[in-house]
N, C-alpha and C positions, 0 to 999 in steps of 0.2 A: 654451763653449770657443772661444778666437778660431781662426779657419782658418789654412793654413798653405798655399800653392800652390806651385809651382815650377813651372818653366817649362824646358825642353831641344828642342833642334834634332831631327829626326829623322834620324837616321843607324845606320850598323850598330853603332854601341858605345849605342845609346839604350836596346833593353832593358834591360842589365844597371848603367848609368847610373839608369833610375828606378826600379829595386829597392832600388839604395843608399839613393835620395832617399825612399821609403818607407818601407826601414828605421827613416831617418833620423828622419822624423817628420812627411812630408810629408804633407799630408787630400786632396788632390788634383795632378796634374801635365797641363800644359798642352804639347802636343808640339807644336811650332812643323814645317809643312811651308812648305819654302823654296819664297820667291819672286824671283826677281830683281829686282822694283825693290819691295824693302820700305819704303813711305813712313814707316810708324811707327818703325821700328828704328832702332836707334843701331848705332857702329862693332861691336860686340862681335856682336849677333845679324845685321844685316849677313854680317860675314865666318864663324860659323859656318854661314850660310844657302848662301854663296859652298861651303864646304867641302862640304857637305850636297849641292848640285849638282853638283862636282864626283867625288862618288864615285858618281855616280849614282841619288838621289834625287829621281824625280818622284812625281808623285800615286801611282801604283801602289805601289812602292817603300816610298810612305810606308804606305800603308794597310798594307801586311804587317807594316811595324816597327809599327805602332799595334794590330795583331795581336799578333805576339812579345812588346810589352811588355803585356800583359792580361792574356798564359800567365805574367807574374812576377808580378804585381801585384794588389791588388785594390781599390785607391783610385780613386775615380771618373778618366776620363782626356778631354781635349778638349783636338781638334786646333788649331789656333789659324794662322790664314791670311789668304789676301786673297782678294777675290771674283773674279778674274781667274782662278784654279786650280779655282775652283767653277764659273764661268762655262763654261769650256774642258772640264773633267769630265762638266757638268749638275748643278745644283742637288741634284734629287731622287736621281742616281744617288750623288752624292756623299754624302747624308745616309744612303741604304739602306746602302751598302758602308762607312761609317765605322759606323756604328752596330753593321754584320756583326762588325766587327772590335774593337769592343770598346768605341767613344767613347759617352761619356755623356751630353756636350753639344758644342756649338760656340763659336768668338769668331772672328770675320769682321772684321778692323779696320777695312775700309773700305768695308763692307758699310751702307746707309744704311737704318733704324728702317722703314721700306716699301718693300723692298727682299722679295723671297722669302721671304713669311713662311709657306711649307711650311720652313722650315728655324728651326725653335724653336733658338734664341743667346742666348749670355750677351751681354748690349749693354755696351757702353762709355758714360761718360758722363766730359768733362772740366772744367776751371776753365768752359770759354768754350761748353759746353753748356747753350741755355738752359733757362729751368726749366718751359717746358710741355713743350720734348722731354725731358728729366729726367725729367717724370712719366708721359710717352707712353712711354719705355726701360723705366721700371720695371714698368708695365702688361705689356709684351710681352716683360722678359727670363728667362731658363730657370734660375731660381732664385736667383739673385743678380746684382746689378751690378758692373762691374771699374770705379772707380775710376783714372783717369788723372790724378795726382795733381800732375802738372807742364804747364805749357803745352811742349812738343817732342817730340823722341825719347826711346825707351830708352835705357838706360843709367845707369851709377855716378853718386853727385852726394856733395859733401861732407857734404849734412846733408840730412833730410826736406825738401820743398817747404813751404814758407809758405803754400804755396797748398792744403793738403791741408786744415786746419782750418776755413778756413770751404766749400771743396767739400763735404765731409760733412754741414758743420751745412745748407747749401741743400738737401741730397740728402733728408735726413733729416726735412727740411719737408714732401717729398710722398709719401716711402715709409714701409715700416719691412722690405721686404728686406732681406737681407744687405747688406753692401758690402764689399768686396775692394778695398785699396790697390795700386797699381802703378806702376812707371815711378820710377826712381830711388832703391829700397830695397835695401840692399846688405851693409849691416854687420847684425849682433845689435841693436847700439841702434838704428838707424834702424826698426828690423824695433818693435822694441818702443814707440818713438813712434809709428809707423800704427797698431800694431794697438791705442793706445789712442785713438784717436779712428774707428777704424775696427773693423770685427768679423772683420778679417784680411787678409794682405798677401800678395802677390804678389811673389816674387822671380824674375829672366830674367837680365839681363846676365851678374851676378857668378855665377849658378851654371853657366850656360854658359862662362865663364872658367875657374869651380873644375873641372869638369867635365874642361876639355881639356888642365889642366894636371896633375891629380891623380889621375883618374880615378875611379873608383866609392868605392874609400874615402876618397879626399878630400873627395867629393861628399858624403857619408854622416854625415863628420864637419860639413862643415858646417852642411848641414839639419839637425843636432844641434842647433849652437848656433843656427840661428836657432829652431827649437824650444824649447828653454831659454827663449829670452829672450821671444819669445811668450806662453809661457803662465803666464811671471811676472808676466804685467797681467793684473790682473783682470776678469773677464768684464764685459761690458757691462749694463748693469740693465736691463730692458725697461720 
């Protein structure tokens, strides 16, 4: 079955935001703790990152909501960061108290492949990652790889990236992990062109949007339909 991820900012309406996306049909949810100079993010996680800071969410904070949302949930859950909030934390103190609190794995955006490798992370790999570190990521990622499926930031894009179809087939030349599409999946159909060249997608922007304007049951209905549309492609053949 193809995977389904979701992605939400850490804040006090986030527990009951990834119950929805659970409901909804989400396999995992990725809790973004804000950092003020987010290089990977686009406008949309950005300014919930801004909003996230502004009610008072730092590391502590977040760990509790990554707590509270584990008492709803029971989908694998990672926190999803920059190494700046690790760095300032400690590394190891950071993975003991995430892990107290409920996280299953990690994604460090700008955390570099030899970088703190007491901290097992799902790696990134994008279009302009080359393909010995492509095969170094896969060796050392925590279950699967997230596909960065566009050369930029997050965010909404009119159609899947051109550049996602031969990223998987290079990916797929030196692994056979999982791989998780992201960065630029927004709609149903987008959602179900990744997850046919890929073995599941990762949605951020648009549900952080759905999120802030609809709330848990808007949330709820979405991850529907991208679930819908998901697992109308057929599984991948090994």
């Amino acid at each position: 079955m193809k995977r389904l991820s979701i992605y939400l900012m850490a804040g006090k309406r986030t527990p009951e935001l990834a119950a929805a996306a659970a409901a909804g049909g989400a396999d995992l949810l990725e809790i973004g703790f804000p950092f003020s100079d987010p290089l990977a993010d686009g406008p949309v996680i950005r300014l919930a990152g801004e909003r996230a800071l502004a009610e008072g969410m730092r590391t502590k904070e977040c760990l509790e909501c990554l707590g509270e949302t584990r008492s709803r949930v029971g989908v694998p859950l990672i926190p999803m960061t920059y190494a700046s909030i690790l760095e300032a934390y400690g590394y190891e103190r950071f993975r003991d108290d995430a892990v107290a609190a409920g996280a299953t794995s990690f994604i460090v955006a700008d955390l570099p492949l030899e970088a703190a490798p007491e901290l097992k992370r799902v790696q990134l790999v994008a279009p302009t990652t080359p393909t010995d570190r492509t095969r170094l990521a896969a060796e050392r990622t925590d279950g699967w790889l997230y596909l960065v499926s566009l050369t930029g930031t997050t965010g909404t894009r009119e159609t899947v990236s051109s550049q996602l179809a031969g990223l998987v087939e290079r990916v797929r030349s030196v692994t056979d992990v999982p791989l998780l599409a992201g960065f630029g999946i927004s709609t149903p159909e987008q959602a179900a062109t990744a997850a046919e060249l890929a073995d599941g997608v990762v949605v951020g922007s648009r549900a952080v949007e759905v999120a802030e304007a609809e709330g848990p049951e808007g949330l709820g209905r979405y991850v529907a339909s991208l679930r819908r549309a998901v697992d109308a492609v057929s599984p991948a053949v090994a």
